[in-house]
C-alpha positions as CSV (number, residue, x, y, z in Angstrom):
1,X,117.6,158.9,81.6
2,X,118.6,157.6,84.6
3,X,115.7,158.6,86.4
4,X,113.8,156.9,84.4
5,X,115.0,153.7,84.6
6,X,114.7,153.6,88.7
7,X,111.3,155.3,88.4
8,X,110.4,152.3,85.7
9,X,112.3,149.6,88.1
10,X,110.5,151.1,90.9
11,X,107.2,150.8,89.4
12,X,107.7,147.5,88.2
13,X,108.4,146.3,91.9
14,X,105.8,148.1,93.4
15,X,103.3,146.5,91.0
16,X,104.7,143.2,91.4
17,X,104.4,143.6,95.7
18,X,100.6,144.5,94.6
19,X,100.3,141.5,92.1
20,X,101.8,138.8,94.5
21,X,99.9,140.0,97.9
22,X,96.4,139.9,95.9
23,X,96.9,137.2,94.5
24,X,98.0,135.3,98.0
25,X,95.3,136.9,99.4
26,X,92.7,135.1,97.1
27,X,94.3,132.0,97.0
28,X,94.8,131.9,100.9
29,X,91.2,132.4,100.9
30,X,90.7,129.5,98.3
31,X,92.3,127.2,100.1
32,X,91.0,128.1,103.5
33,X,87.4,127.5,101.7
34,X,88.5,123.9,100.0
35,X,89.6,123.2,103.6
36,X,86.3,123.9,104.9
37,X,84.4,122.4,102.3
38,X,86.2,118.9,102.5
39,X,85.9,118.5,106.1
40,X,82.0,119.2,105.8
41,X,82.4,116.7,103.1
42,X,83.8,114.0,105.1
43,X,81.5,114.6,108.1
44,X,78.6,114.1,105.8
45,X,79.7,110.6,104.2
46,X,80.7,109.5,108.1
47,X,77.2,111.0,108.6
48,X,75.6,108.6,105.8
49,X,77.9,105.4,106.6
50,X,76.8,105.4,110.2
51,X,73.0,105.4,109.2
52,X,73.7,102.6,106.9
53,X,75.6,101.0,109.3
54,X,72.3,101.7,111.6
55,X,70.3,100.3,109.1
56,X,71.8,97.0,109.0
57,X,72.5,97.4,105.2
58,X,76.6,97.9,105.8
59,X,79.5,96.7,108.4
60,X,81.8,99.0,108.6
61,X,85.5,97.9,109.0
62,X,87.7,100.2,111.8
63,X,90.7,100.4,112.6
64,X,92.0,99.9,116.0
65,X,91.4,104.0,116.9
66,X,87.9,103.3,115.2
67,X,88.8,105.5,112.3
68,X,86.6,103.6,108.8
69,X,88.6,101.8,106.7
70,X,86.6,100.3,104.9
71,X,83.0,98.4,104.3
72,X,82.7,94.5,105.0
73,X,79.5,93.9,102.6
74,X,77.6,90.7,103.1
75,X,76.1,88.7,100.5
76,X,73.5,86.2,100.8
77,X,71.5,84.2,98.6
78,X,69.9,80.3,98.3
79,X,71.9,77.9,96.5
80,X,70.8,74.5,95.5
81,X,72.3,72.0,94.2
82,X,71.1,68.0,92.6
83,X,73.3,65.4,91.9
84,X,73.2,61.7,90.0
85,X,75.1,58.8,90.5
86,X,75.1,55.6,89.1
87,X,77.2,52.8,88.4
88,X,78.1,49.2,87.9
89,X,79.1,46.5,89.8
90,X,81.2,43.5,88.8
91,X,81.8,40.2,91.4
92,X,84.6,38.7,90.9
93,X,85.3,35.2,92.5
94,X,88.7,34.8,94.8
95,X,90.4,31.4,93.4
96,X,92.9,30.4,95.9
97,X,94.4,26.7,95.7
């Protein structure tokens, strides 16, 4: 019975070796790719905020480095404005003695 039990422990730490290196295998691999895939991301948006930048539709805001921080959006539009005043006057008389 004995034999049994270190064949079954053996087993179960053999298939757990297998089990843990596949699976860090695959999740290496999907991290690798989520790597990848966000810093094709990130050079597209630059990609797209530089031609709106070109366009004149957006300012971007860098950093001293001249890493984006930000956008500086301007808004412009007429205003108008009209105004009424009126009033009344009273005299009033000095009476010195």
């Amino acid at each position: 019975m004995s034999i049994e039990i270190l064949s079954n422990v053996i087993g179960l730490i053999i298939g757990g070796g297998i089990t843990w290196y596949c699976s860090y295998r695959y999740y290496k691999r999907a991290g690798d790719e989520l790597r990848h895939e966000a810093k094709e991301l990130k050079r597209l948006a630059d990609l797209t905020l530089h031609a709106l930048e070109n366009a004149e539709l957006v300012k971007l805001k860098r950093n001293d480095k001249g890493v984006i921080e930000g956008l500086l959006i301007s808004l412009s539009g007429p205003i108008s404005a009209k105004s009424s005043l009126s009033g009344t006057a009273t005299v009033k008389k000095n009476e010195k003695t």
